[in-house]
C-alpha positions as CSV (number, residue, x, y, z in Angstrom):
1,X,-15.9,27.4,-48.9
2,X,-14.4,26.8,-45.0
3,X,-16.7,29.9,-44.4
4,X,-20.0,29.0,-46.1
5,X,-19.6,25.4,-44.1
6,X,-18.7,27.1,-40.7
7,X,-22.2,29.3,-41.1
8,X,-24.1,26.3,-42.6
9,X,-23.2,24.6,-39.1
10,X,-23.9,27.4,-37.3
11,X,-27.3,27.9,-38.7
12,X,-27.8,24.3,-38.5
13,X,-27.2,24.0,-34.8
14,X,-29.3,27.3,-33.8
15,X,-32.1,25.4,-35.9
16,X,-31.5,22.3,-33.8
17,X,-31.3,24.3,-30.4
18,X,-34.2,26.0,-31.2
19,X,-36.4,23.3,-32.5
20,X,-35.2,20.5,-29.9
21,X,-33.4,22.6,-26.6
22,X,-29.8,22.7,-25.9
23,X,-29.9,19.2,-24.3
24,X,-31.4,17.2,-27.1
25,X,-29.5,19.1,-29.6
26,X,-26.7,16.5,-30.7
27,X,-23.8,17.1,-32.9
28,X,-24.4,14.4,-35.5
29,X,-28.0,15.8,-36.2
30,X,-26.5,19.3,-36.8
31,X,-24.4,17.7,-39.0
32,X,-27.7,16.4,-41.2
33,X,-28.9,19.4,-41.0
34,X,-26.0,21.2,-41.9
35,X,-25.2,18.6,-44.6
36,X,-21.3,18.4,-43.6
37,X,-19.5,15.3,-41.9
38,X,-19.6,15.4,-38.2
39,X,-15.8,16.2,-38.1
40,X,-16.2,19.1,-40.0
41,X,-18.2,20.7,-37.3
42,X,-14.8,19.8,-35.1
43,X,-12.8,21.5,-37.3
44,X,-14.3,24.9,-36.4
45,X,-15.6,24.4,-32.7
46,X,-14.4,21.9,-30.5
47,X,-17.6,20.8,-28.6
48,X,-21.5,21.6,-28.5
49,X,-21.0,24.1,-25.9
50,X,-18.4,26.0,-27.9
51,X,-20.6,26.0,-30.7
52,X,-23.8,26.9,-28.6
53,X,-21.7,30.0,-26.8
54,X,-21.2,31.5,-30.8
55,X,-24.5,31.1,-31.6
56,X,-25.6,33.2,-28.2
57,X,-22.4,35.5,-28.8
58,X,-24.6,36.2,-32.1
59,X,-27.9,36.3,-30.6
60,X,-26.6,39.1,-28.2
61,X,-25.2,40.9,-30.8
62,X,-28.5,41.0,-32.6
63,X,-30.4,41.8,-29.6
64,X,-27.9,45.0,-29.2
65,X,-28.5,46.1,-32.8
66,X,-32.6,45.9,-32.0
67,X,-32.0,47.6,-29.3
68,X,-29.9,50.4,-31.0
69,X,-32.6,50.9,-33.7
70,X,-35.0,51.9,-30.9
71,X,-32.5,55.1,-29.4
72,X,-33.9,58.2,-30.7
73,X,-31.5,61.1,-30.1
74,X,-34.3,63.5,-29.6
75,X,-36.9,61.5,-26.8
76,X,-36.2,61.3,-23.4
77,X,-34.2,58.6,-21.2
78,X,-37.2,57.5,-20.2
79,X,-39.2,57.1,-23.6
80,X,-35.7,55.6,-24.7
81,X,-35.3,53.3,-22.0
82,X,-38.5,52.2,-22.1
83,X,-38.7,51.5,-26.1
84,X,-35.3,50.0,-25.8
85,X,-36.3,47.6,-23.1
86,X,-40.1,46.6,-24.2
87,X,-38.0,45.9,-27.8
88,X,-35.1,43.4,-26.4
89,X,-37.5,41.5,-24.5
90,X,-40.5,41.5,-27.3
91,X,-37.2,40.3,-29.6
92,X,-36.4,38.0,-26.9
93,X,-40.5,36.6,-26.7
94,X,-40.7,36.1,-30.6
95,X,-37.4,34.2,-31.2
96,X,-37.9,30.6,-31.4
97,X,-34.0,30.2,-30.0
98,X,-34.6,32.0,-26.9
99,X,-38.1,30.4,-26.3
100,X,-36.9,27.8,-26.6
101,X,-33.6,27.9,-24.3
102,X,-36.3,30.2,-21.5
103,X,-38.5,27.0,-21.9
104,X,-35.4,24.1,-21.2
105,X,-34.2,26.8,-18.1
106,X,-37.8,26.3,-16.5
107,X,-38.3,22.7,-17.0
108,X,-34.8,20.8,-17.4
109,X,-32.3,23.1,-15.6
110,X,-29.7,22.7,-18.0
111,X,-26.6,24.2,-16.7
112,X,-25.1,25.1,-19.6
113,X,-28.4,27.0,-21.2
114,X,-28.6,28.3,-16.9
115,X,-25.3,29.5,-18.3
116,X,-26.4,31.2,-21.5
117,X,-29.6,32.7,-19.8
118,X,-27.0,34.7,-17.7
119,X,-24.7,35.7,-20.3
120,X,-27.8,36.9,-22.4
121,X,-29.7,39.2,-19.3
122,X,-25.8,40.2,-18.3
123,X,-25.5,41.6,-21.7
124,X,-29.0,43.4,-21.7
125,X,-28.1,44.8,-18.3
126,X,-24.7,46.1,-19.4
127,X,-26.5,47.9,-22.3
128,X,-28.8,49.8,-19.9
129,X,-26.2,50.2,-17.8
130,X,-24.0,52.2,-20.4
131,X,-27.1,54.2,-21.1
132,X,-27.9,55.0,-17.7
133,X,-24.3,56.1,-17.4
134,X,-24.7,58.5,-20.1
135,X,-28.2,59.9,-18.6
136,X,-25.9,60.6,-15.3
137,X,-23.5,62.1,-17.4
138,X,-26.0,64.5,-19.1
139,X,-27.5,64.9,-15.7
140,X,-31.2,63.6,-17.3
141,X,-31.2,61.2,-14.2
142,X,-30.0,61.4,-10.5
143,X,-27.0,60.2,-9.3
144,X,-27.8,56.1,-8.8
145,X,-25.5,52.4,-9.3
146,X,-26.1,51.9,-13.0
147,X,-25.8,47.9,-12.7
148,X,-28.3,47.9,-10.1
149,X,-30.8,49.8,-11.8
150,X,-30.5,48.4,-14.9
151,X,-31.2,45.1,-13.2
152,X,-34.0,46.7,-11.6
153,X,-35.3,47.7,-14.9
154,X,-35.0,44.4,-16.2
155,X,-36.1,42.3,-13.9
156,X,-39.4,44.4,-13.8
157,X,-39.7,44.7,-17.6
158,X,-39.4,40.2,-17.5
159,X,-42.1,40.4,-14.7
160,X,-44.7,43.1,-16.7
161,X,-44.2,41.1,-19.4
162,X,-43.7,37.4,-19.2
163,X,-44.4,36.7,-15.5
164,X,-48.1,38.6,-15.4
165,X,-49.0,37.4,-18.5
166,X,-48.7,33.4,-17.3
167,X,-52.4,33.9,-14.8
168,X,-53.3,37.2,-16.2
169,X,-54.5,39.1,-19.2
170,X,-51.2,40.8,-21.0
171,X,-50.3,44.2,-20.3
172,X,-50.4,46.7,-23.1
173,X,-47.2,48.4,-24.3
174,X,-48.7,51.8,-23.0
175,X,-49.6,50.2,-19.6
176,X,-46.4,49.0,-19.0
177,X,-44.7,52.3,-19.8
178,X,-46.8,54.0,-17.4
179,X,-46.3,51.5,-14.4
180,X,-42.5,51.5,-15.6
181,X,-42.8,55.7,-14.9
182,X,-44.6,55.5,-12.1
183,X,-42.2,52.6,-10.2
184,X,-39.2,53.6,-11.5
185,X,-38.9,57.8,-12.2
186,X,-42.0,59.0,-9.2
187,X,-41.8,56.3,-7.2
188,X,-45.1,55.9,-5.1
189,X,-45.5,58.9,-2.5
190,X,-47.9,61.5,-3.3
């Protein structure tokens, strides 16, 4: 019973933050929508932001398994990198709790979804980074700092993808994949 309440909150409160933003969010409406007392939510979390930092300790894990489903043992780093990537961040477009939290960064600055935002691209960039390590490893790639690539690769991934597509038309999965080989695995000399 403790455990079907505990995940009624939870779900509750990643309805809330998604709906209404981590600021808005307060702990006696995730208690209507969870249908519990407010001091039952106390009883398993002891504030909003413990509660909020589960619910993105989910979220990541969920992003990881998405991004696991896209590895195929027989493609190449790149076509592997490249799935992987364009998948965690289409995940990370279509889910209304990171939307949402993207959207409150932008307008309100909340530190504590600031906070989150980091947690979430540190655990993207630790993913690629273990992957990258293993492409060393297999000598697929060239010697190179895997947390600063990965970084690299995310940060222009988030700009092919969200950042062009706010004054331009979007990129299509294939164009992004070749600009991602050209910038990333050629580079630009002839």
């Amino acid at each position: 019973m403790a455990i079907d309440r505990r995940r009624a909150v939870i779900e509750a409160a990643t309805q809330s933050f998604a709906s209404f933003g981590y600021k808005a969010t307060t702990m006696d409406h995730v208690a209507r929508l969870a249908n519990v007392g407010k001091g039952t939510i106390y009883t398993f979390f002891k504030n909003k932001e413990e509660l909020f930092g589960e619910i993105i300790s989910h979220l990541i894990l969920e992003m990881k398994a998405v991004a696991d489903e896209c590895i195929d043992s027989e493609g190449t780093f790149f076509e592997n990198v490249h799935r992987t990537l364009y998948r965690i961040l289409e995940f990370r477009k279509e889910h209304q709790l990171t939307i949402k939290l993207v959207q409150e960064e932008r307008e309100i600055g909340t530190p504590e979804v600031q906070e989150m935002m980091r947690k979430l691209d540190s655990a993207i960039i630790s993913y690629i980074s273990t992957y990258l390590e293993k492409a060393i490893a297999k000598g697929e790639i060239r010697q190179c700092d895997p947390e600063i690539t990965a970084f690299v690769m995310l940060r222009l991934y988030i700009s092919l993808i969200f950042d062009w597509e706010r004054t331009r038309q979007p990129l299509e999965k294939e164009e992004i994949a070749q600009l991602f080989e050209l910038y990333l695995l050629k580079g630009l000399s002839k």
